[in-house]
C-alpha positions in Angstrom: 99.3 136.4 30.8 101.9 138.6 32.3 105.4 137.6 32.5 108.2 138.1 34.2 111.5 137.9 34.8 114.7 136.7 36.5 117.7 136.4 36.1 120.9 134.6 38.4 123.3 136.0 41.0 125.5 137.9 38.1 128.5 136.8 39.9 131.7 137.1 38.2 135.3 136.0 39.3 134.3 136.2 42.8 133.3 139.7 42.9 131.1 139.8 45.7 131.0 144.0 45.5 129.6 143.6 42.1 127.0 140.9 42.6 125.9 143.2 45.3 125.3 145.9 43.1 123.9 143.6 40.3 121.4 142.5 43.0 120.5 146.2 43.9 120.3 147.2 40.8 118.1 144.4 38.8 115.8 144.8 42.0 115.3 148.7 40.9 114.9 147.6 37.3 111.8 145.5 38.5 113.3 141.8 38.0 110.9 139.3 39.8 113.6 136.6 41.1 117.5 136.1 41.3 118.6 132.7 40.9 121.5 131.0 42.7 123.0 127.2 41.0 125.5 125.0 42.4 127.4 122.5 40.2 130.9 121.6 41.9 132.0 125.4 43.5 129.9 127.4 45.2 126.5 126.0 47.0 123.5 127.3 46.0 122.1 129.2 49.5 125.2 131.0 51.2 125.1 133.5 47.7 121.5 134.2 48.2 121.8 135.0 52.1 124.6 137.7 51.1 122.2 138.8 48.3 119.5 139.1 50.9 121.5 142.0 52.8 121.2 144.1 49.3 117.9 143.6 48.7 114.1 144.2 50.2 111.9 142.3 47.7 113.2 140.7 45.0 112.6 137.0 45.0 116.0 134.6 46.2 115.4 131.2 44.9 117.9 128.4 44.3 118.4 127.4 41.2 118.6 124.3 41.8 119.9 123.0 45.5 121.3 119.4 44.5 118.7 116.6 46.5 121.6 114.5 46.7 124.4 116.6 48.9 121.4 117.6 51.7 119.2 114.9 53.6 115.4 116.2 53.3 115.5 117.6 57.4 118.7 119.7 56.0 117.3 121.5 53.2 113.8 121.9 55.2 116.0 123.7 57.7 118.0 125.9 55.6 114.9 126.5 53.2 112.9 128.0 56.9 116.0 129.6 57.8 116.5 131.9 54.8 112.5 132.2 54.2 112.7 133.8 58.1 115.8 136.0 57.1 114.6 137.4 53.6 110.6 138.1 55.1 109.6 134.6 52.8 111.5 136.6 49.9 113.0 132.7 49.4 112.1 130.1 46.9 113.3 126.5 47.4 114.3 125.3 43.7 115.2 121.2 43.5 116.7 118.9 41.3 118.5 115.7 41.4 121.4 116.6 39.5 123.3 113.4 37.4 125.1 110.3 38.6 128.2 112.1 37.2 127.9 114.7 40.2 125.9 113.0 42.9 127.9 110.1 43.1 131.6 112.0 41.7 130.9 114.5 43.9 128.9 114.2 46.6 129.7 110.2 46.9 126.2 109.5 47.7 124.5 106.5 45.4 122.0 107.9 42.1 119.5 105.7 42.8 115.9 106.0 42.8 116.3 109.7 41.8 112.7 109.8 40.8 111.2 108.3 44.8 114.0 110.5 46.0 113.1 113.9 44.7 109.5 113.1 45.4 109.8 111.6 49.1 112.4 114.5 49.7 109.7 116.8 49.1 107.0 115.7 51.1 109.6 116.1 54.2 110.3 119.2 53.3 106.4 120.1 53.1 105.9 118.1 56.4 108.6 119.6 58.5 107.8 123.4 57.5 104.2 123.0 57.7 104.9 122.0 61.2 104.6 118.8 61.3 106.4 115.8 63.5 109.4 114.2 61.0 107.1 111.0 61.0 107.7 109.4 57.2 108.1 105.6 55.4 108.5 106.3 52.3 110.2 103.7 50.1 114.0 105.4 50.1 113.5 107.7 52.9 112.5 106.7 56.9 112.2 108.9 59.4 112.9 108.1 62.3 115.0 105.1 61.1 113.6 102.0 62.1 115.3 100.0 64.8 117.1 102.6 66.0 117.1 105.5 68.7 115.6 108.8 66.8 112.4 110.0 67.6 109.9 111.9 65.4 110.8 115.5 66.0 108.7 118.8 65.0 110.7 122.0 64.1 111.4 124.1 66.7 110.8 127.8 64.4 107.4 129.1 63.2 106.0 127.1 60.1 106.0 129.0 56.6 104.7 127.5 53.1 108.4 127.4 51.3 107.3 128.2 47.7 108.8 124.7 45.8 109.8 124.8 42.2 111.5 121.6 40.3 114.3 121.2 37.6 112.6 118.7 35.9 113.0 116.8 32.1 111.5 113.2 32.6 107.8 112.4 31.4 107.3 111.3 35.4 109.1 114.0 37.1 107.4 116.2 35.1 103.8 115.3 35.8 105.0 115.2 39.6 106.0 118.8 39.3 102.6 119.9 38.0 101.2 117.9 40.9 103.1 119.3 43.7 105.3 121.7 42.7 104.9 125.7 43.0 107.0 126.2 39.6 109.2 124.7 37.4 112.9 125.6 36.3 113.2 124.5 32.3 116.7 123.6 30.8 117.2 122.3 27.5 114.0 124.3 26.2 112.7 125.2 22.8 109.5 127.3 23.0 108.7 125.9 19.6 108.7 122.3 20.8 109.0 122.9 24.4 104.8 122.3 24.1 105.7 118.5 25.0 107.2 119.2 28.5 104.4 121.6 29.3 101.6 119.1 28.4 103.5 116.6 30.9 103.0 119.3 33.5 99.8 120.3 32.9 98.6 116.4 33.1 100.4 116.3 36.5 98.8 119.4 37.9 95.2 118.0 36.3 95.7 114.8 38.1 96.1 117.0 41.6 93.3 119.0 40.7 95.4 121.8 39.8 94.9 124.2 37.2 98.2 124.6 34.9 98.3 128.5 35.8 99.0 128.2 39.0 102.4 127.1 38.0 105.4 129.5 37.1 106.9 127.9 34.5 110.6 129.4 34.2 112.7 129.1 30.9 114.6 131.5 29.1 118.6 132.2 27.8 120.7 135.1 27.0 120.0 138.2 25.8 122.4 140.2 23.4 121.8 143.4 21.4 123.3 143.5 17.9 122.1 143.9 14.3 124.7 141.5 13.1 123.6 138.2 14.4 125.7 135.9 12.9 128.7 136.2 15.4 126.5 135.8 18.4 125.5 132.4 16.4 128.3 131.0 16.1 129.6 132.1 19.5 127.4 130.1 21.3 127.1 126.6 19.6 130.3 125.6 21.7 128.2 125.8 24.7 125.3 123.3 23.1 128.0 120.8 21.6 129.2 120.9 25.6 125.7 120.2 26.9 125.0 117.2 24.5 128.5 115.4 24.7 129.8 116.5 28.2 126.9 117.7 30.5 126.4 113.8 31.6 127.9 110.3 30.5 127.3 109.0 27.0 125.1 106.7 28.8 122.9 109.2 31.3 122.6 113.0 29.9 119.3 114.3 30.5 119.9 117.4 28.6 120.4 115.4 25.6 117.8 113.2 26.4 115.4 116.7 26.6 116.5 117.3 23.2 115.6 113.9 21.7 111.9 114.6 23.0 112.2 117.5 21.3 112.7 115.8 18.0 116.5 116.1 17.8 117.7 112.2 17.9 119.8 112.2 15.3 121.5 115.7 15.5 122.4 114.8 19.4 123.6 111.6 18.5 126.4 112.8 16.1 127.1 115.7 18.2 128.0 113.0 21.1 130.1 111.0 18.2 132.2 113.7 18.2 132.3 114.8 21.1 133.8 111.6 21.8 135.9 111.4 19.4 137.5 114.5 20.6 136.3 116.8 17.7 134.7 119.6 19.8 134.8 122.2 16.9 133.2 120.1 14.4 130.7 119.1 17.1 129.6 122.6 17.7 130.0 123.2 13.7 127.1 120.4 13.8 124.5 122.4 15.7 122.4 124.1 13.7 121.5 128.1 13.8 118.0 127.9 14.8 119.0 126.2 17.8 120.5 128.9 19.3 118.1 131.6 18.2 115.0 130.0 19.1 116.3 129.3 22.9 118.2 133.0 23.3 117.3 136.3 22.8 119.6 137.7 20.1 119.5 140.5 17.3 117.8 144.1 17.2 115.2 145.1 19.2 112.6 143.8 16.8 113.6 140.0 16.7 114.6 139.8 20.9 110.6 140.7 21.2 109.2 138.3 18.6 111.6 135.7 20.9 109.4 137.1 24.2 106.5 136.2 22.2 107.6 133.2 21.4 108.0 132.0 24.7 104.8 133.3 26.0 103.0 131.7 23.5 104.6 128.1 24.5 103.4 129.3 28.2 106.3 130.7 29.7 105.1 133.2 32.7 108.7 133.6 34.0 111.7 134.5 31.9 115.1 133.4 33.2 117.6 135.5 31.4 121.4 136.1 31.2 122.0 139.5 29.7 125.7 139.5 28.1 128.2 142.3 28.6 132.1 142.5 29.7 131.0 144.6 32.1 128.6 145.5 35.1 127.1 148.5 33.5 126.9 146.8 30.0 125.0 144.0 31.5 122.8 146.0 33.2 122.1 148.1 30.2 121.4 145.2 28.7 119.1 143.8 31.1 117.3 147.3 31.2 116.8 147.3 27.3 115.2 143.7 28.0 113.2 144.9 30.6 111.3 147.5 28.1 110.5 145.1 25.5 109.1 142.7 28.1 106.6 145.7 29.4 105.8 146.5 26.1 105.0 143.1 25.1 103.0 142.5 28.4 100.9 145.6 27.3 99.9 144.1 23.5 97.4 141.5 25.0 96.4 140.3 21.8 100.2 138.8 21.3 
C-alpha cells in the first residue's frame, strides 16, 4: 500500500499571499490533496477556488462542507462548479457537524443527521450525474409536494464529484464504506482506530465494495525535535478542548469516538473538569501516549515508526499539519515528512 499525503490550506491570520505560496509549494513537494474546513469563519469552498489559481494538480477537497448550512441542489452546484474550474482537481468532503453549530449557527434544526447526510448525498450523486432533481426521501423532497417546483436537470456537463465523509457513528460509518469515495478520520488512534475501519469495511462489503477502494484519511501534526517531552505537554490543552468543549456534555462525537476507543473513563473526568472550569488539570489528565500515538513527534526515527503505525491500521492518506512559526519552517518541515513517507513507501515489507 502506498500512501499519501495532505495536508490543509496553511492559512494563517488571513494571509492569503502566503497560503498561496504554501499551496505552490506543497504541490512541488508532491502532496496529494489540500484540505479546506469551516467551523464558524471562513466557508469551506471560496479558500479552495483562490487556491485553485496557484495550483495545476494538487487535489482541493473540503474538509468538511457543513450538510446543514447548504440544501443538497446547493452543494451539488458548487461541488460541479469548482470540479469544472480546477479540471475535476475537486473533492467534495461532508459532514454534519454538531447541534452546537448547526442549530447555533446556521439556525437550521439537528435532526435526523444520519437520513440527512445520506439522502443529501444521493442528490448530490443524482444532480451531477445528470439526472432530473426527482427525490422522496424521508427528510428530503424534491420537488416539494403540493407546491409549484418542477424536477429540474442541471444545466452544465455531468462529472463523478469524488465524495469522502467525516464520519464517527457505527451507521455513518458503514454508510461511508457503502457509498463514499473516502473518509476523513478525527479523533483517531491507529492502535485502536481498527474499530472504525472494520465499520467501513462492513459498509463497503455490504455494497459489494472492496475496502481498498476507499481512501481512508487520518493523520496530526508533525514536529521535529529530540526532546519530546515539551511537544507532549504542549498539545494536551488541545485534547482536554476536544473532550469538554468540542460539543455539549450531552452530544460530543469526538468524545464519543474516544469511548469506542476504550477511553470511557479518562473522557469522562476530563469533561468533569472541564466543567468545573479546571482546564489545566483537564489537560494534566490526558495521558502522553495520547498524543504521541495520533501525531507525528520526535527524531526522524520515531515520526517513521508513527507512518508505520498508521499504515498498518490502513491509513492510505496522511492528513498532516507540519508545525513552524513560520512559512519556510513549515515547509521544511513538511519536506523532512515527505522523505520519510517515500522511504517508508519503498520498505514493502513494513
Amino acid at each position: 500500500m502506498t500512501i499519501k499525503v495532505s495536508v490543509g490550506t496553511g492559512l494563517h491570520n488571513e494571509d492569503w499571499n502566503s497560503a498561496a505560496i504554501w499551496a505552490s509549494e506543497v504541490e512541488r513537494l508532491g502532496v496529494d490533496t489540500i484540505w479546506s474546513a469551516e467551523t464558524w469563519g471562513f466557508d469551506a469552498t471560496s479558500p479552495l477556488a483562490f487556491l485553485a489559481s496557484h495550483t495545476n494538480k494538487i487535489n482541493l477537497g473540503t474538509g468538511i462542507m457543513q450538510i446543514g448550512a447548504r440544501s443538497p441542489a446547493n452543494i451539488a452546484m458548487t461541488a460541479l462548479s469548482l470540479a469544472s474550474m480546477t479540471n475535476n482537481r475537486f473533492i467534495l468532503g461532508l459532514g454534519t457537524s454538531g447541534p452546537q453549530v448547526i442549530e447555533g449557527w446556521h439556525g437550521v434544526n439537528f435532526d435526523l443527521p444520519y437520513t440527512r447526510l445520506k439522502e443529501t448525498i444521493e442528490i448530490i450523486k443524482l444532480i451531477s450525474s445528470g439526472e432530473r432533481s426527482d427525490y422522496k426521501g424521508k427528510k428530503i423532497q424534491l420537488p416539494l409536494p403540493n407546491g409549484e417546483g418542477v424536477s429540474l436537470r442541471s444545466s452544465v456537463s455531468k462529472r463523478k464529484i469524488p465524495i469522502y465523509l467525516a464520519t464517527l457513528g457505527p451507521r455513518s460509518l458503514r454508510l461511508t464504506g457503502a457509498i463514499a469515495d473516502g473518509w476523513l478520520a478525527s479523533s483517531f488512534l491507529p492502535e485502536s482506530g481498527q474499530i472504525f475501519i472494520d465499520d467501513i469495511k462492513n459498509g463497503a462489503e455490504q455494497s459489494k465494495r472492496e475496502l481498498k477502494e476507499i481512501t481512508l484519511c487520518a493523520g496530526g501534526v508533525i514536529e521535529f525535535n529530540d526532546d519530546i517531552e515539551p511537544m507532549i505537554q504542549a498539545r494536551k490543552p488541545g485534547f482536554a478542548f476536544e473532550i469538554g468543549a468540542m460539543g455539549s456534555p450531552q452530544t460530543n462525537y469526538y468524545r464519543n469516538a474516544y469511548n469506542r476507543q476504550g477511553y470511557s473513563e479518562l473522557t469522562a473526568s476530563v469533561l468533569d473538569l472541564w466543567l468545573a472550569g479546571k482546564r489545566d488539570e483537564a489537560a494534566h489528565l490526558i495521558p502522553d501516549d495520547f498524543v504521541t500515538r495520533s501525531n507525528f513527534l520526535g527524531t526522524d526515527e520515531m515520526v517513521k515508526n508513527r507512518i508505520y503505525a498508521y499504515k498498518k491500521a490502513g491509513v492510505n492518506n496522511l492528513r498532516v499539519n507540519p508545525a513552524g512559526k513560520t512559512l519556510k519552517e513549515r515547509l521544511d518541515t513538511l519536506g523532512r515528512f515527505m522523505d520519510l513517507v517515500k522511504s517508508a513507501n519503498m520498505e514493502k515489507n513494513n
